[in-house]
N, C-alpha and C positions, 0 to 999 in steps of 0.2 A: 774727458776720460770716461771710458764706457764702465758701468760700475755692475759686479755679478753679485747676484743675492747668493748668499749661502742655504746649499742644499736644508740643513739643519734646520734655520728659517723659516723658511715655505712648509715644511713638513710642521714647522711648530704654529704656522698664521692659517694653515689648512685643515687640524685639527677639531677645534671648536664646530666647522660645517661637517666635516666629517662623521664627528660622533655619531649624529641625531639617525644616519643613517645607518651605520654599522648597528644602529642598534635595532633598527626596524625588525619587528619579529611580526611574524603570521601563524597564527592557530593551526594545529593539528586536526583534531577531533572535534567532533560534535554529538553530544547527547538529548537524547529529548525522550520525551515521553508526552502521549496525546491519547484525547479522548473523542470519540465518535462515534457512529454508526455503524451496520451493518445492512446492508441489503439484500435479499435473494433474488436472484433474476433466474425463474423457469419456466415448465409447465402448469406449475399452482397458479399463476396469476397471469390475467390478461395484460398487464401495464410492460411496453418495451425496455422501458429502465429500468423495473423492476418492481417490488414490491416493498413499495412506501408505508405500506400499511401494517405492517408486519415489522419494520426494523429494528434492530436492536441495539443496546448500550455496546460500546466495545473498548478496549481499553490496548494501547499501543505501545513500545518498547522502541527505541532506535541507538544506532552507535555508528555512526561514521567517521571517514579517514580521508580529510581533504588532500586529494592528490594535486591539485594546481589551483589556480584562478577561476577553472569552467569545469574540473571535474573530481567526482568522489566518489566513492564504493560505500556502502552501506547496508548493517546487517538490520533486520528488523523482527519485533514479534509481537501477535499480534492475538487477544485474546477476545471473542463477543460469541452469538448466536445467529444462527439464521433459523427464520419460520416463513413457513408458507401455508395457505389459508384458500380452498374453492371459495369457503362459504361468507366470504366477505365481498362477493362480486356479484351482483344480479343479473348481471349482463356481461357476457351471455349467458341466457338462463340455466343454460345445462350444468353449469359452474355449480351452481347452488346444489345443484340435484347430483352428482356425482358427491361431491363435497369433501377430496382429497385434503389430507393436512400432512405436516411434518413439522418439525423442529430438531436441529443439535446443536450441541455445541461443538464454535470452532476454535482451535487453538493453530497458530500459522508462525511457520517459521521461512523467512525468506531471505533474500540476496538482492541488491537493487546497485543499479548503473547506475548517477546520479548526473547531467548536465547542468549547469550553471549558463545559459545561455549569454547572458549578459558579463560573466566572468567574473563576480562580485561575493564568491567564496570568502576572499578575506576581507569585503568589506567593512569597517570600522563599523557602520550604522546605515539605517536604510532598507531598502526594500528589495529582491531581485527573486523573481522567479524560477522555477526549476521543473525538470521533465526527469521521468525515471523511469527502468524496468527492469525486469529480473526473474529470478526462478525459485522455486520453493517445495515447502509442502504444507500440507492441512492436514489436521487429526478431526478428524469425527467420531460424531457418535448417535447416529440417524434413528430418530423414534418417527415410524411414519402407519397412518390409518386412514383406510377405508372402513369402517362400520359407519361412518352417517351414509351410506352410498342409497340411492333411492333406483332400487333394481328395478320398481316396477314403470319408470320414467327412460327406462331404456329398451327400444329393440333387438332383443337374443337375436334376431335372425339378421339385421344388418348392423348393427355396431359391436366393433372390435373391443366395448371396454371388459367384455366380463374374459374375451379368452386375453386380452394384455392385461388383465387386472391379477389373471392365473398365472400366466408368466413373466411377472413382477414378484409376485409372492414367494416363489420357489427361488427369486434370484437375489444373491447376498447384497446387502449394503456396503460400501466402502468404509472403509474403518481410516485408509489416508489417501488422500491424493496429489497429486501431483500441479502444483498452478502457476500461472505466469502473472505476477501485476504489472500493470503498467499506468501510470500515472501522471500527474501536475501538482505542484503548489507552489507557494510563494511566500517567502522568508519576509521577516522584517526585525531586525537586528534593533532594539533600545538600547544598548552599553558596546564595547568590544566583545564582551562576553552573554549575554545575555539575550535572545529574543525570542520571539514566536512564529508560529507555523502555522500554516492550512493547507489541507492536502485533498486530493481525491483517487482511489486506484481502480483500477477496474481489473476484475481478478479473471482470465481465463482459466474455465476448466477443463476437465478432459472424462468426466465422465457425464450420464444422462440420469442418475442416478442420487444424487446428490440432494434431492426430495424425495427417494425410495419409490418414486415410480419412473415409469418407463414406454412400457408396452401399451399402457393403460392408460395416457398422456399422450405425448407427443414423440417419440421416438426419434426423429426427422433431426432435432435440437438437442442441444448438450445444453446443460446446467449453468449458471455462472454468478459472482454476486461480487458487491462492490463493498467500497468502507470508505467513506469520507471523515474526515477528525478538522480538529487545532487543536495546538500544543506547547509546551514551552521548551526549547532550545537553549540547553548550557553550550558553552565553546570553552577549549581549554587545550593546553600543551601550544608550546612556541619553538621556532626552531628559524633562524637567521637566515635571510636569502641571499644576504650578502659576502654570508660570512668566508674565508680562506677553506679551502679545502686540504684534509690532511696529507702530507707528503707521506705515502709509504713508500718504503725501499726493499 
């Protein structure tokens, strides 16, 4: 005699496996806050990556919203300085002897795409890397000089620094502009809720300006500068992947 289990049953011997998973929750949000650098990348300095010489304390703000396994949106802000320096460069000598400088401060508000390549957003613990970009702004506040300038070390009749040095003078500083970061780091989660970060972004700009010269530099090149940090990473807010979805009528 064939014998049928009762529905009732299997629903009461299937529970206890079942729990563990109705209960699975996954983070929402992540906050963090990190400290780093600043670097200017322009015409003040001969170095392609920028000016290491020169960089500053900078201090970062984050809030993101994990949309899946691989991806997030994420607001950030971001406070330090950039300086730029001729007179730290011997070579080439000219550097010395013109001997442009600047310094402001920046205050940045941005917007950032966040990939999770590996998909390990909600991972418990562990390590997973991340690529990001996004759109922004920067507030300035551009203190920039030529009086070290050594006139008598330049040719009036063939170089252009003294008529771009005239029309740099008359031409306004940015007060905001407009940037694109685009960047890397890599997570590593100590608890479900708790870890840390290292990042690097590399900020496009869109003016030439952004050390207060121009004409009297390099013209040819726009401005740009970077912020690498580490930081620590709260996670919090849960919400059920498994969970029934509401019936509306």
């Amino acid at each position: 005699m064939k014998r049928v289990i009762p529905p009732v049953l299997l629903v009461a011997l299937a529970l206890p496996f079942s729990a563990p998973l109705l209960a699975q929750n996954n983070p929402k949000y992540e906050f963090g806050i990190n400290l780093g650098f600043t670097v200017y990348q322009g015409d003040l300095t001969p170095q392609q990556l920028g000016s290491f010489r020169t960089q500053k304390l900078a201090l970062g703000l984050q809030a993101a919203k994990l949309l899946s396994p691989s991806f997030s949106v994420r607001a950030a802000f971001l406070r330090g300085r950039l300086k730029g320096d001729d007179g730290l460069y011997a070579n080439p000598e000219y550097r010395q002897q013109r001997n442009f400088n600047f310094s402001t401060p920046v205050t940045e508000f941005t917007g950032h795409f966040v990939w999770n390549p590996m998909a390990r957003n909600y991972a418990v613990k562990g390590f997973s890397p991340y690529f990001f970009a996004g759109a922004g702004f920067a507030f300035l506040r551009i203190k920039r000089d030529w009086s070290g300038l050594n006139s008598s070390y330049f040719d009036s009749e063939t170089s252009t620094i003294f008529s771009g040095l005239a029309a740099d003078t008359v031409h306004s500083v940015p007060r905001l502009i407009p940037v694109i970061p685009v960047g890397m780091g890599i997570k590593y989660f100590i608890t479900p809720k708790l870890g840390m970060n290292a990042e690097a972004a590399y900020r496009l700009g869109y003016t030439d300006y952004l050390d207060g010269f121009s004409e009297a530099a390099n013209p040819a090149k726009k401005d740009h500068y970077l912020n690498y940090s580490v930081g620590i990473i709260y996670r919090t807010g849960k919400k059920n992947m498994l969970s029934c979805p509401k019936i509306r009528y």
